[in-house]
N, C-alpha and C positions, 0 to 999 in steps of 0.2 A: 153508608148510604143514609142519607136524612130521609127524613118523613116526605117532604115535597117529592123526591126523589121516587121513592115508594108508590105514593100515589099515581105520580107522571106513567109511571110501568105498567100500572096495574089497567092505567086506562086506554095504553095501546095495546096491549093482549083483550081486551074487551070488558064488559061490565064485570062488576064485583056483586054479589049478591049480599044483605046485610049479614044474613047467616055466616055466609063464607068470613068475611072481614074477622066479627065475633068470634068463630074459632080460631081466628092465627093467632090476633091479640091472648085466648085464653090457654093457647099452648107454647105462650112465653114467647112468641116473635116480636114482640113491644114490652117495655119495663113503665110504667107510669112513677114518675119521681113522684115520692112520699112530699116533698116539704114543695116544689114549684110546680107540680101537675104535669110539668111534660114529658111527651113519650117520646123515648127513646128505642130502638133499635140493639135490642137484647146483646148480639153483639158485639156493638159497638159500646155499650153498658160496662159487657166484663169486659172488654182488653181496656178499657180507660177504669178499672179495678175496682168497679161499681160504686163509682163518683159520677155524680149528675152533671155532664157539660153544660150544661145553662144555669146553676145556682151552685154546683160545688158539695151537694148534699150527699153525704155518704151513708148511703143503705148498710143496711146490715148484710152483712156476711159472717162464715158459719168456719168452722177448723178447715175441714180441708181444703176450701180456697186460700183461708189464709197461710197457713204453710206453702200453697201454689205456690202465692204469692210471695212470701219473704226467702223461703228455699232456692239456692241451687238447684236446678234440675239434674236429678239422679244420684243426689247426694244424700237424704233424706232417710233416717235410721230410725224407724219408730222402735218406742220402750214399753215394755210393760202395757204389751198387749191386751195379756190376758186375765189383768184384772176386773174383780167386777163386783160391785157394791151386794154386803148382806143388808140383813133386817136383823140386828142383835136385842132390838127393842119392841122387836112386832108391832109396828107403829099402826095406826089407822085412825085416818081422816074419813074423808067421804069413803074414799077406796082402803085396800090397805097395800104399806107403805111397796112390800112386794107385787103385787101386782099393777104398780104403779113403774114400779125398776122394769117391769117387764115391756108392759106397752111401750113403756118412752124408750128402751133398748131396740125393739121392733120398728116404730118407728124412724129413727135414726138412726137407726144402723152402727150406735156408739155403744161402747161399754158404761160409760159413764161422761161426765162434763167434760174433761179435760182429754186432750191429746198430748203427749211427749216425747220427744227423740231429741238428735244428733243431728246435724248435716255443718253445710257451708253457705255463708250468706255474703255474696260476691267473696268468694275467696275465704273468708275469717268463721274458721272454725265455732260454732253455738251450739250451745244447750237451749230448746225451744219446748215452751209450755205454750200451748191453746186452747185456752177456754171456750163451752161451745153453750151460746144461750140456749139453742132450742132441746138441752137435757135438762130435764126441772129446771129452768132457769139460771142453767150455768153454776149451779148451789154446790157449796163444797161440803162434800161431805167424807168418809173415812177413804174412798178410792181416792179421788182429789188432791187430797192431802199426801196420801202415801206416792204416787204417780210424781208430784209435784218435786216432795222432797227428794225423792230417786234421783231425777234428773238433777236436779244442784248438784246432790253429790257425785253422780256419773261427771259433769262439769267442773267439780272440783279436782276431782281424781285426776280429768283428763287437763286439765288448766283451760278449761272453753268457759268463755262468757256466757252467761246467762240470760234470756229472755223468756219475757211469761207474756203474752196476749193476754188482760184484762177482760172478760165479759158474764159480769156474775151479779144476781142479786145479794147474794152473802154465803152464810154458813146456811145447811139445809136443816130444816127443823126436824126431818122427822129420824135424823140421827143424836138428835138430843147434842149430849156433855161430847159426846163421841167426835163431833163436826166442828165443836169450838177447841177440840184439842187439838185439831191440824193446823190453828192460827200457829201454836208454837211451836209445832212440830217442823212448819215451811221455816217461819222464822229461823230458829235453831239453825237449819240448814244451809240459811242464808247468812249467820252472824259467822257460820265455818267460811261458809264461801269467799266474805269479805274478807275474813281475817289474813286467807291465802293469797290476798291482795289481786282481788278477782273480778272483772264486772258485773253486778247486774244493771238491768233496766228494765224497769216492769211498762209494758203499754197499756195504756187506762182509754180503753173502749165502750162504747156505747152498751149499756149501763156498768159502770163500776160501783156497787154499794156491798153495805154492811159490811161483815165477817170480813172480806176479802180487800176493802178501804182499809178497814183496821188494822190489817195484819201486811201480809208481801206485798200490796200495790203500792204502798207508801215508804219501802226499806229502800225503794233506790236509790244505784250511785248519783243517777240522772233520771226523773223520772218524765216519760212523754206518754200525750194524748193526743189520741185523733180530733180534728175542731168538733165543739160544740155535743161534746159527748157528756154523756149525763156522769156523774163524779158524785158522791157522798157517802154520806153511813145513812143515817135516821130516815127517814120522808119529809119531804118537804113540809108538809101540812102536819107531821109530830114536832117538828121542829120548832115552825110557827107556833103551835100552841103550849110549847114549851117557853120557849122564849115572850109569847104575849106579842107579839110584833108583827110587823107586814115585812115579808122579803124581797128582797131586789127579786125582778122577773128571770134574768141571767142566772139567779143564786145557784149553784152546785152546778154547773157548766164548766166544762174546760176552760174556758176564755174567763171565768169568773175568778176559775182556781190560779189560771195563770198570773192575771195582776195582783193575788193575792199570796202571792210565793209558796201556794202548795206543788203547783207544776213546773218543771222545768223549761218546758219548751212542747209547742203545739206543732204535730208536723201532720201535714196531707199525707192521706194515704198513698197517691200516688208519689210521694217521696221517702214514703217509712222506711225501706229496702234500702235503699242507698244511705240516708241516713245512719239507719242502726248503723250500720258496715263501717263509714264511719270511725262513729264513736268507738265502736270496739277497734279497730284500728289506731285509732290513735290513743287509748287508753292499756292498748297490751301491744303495743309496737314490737314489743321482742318476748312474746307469750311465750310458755314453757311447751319441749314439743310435748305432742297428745302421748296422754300416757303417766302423765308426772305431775305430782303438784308444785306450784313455783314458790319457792322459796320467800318469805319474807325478807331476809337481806338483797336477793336477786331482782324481784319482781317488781315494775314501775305499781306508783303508789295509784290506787285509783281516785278519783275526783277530778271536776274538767279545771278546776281553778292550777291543781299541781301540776298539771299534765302542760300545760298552754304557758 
């Protein structure tokens, strides 16, 4: 139903009062797009996968939409539940670091950043990481990392490809040395993964930096981004004043990184599902069944150049 629509109804049932209007809008019956101002009809928002029909502007969205989204229905095996970040450092900023884990657990209803399991995506068996911004900022820290590498290796074990949802400001600070040792710990788990001649493809979502640029968002076979997603390590403005220079306006965008050969390929959201599927597809055409690791003499080689 569009907006004209809406109104047309509203005015043969009889007047609207301002009040009334003000509470539907504030209990999410309208979405107002972030980047072209128009309101849209909440759900016609999420079935179009919360892409703005009139500019194409992809809101943010949070784990469990996103699994909705790229998941088989009723296929979906979440992992490693029950982990959930210490404080080995008794960190403390304004708050401390623990009573920080606590709120943002309450809050969101997460254990920590990341979600992980198992399912099917049209068909082709994954390993699925999703990173969720609104936990500290998506920050990796010792659960992240441990959650993260799990899954590779459940994926390698079972011969499933690999996907990570990108949405992180980096490693978390207030896990110190502890949160930069998961760059290598995922790593690691990925140089096994390849070696079993296995896919990954990391997706580099709105914001992808620091820790998490440095390390798995950049190992893939094929790495994609959603358009116009933020991409880098540093800040823009450490960057600039590092280098002395003025930056392109684009700089660290998808679209920047893509003509600059860091990305592989920019895909809409409303095409990412079919896409992955896909590449995994035609990268493990004869995958080992679940359960086994596929042989290096056996296993098609991964890369889109060998494969095509």
């Amino acid at each position: 139903m569009s907006l004209f629509d809406w109104f047309a109804n509203r005015r043969k049932s009889g007047p609207i009062s301002e009040e009334r209007q003000e509470r539907e809008i504030a209990d999410g019956l309208w979405t107002k797009c972030e980047s072209c101002g128009v309101l849209t009809y909440t759900k016609d928002l999420r079935a179009n996968q919360w892409v703005c029909g009139d500019c194409g502007h992809h809101h943010r969205i949070f784990s469990e939409e996103r699994i909705r989204q790229l998941i088989d229905a009723d296929t979906w095996q979440p992992l490693d539940t029950q982990l959930s970040p210490k404080d080995p450092l008794r960190f403390r900023d304004r708050k401390a670091y623990a009573d920080r884990i606590r709120e943002t657990q309450n809050k969101t209803q997460l254990p920590d950043a990341v979600q992980t399991g198992v399912g099917e995506m049209e068909g082709q068996s994954v390993a699925l990481g999703v990173m969720d911004f609104r936990f500290m900022g998506g920050s990796m820290g010792s659960v992240v990392g441990e959650k993260l590498t799990r899954m590779i290796e459940r994926g390698t074990e079972e011969g499933r490809a690999v996907v990570i949802v990108c949405a992180s400001g980096g490693a978390r600070m207030q896990e110190g040395m502890l949160s930069l040792m998961q760059m290598a710990k995922i790593s690691g788990a990925l140089h096994r993964h390849q070696e079993a001649r296995l896919l990954f493809v990391p997706v580099l979502t709105h914001p992808t930096t620091g820790g998490v640029t440095a390390s798995f968002a950049m190992l893939g076979d094929i790495i994609v981004a959603e358009p116009k997603a933020t991409i880098g390590f540093a800040g823009r403005r450490v960057v600039e004043q590092t280098l002395r220079e003025k930056l392109p306006d684009d700089f660290q965008t998808a679209e920047y990184l893509l003509n600059h050969g860091f990305v592989d390929v920019i895909v809409p959201r409303t095409q990412l599902k079919q896409t992955l599927a896909q590449l995994i597809g035609l990268h493990q055409p004869h995958s080992s069944p679940i359960g086994h690791i596929a042989s290096p003499a056996s296993a098609p080689t991964v890369g889109l150049a060998s494969s095509i």
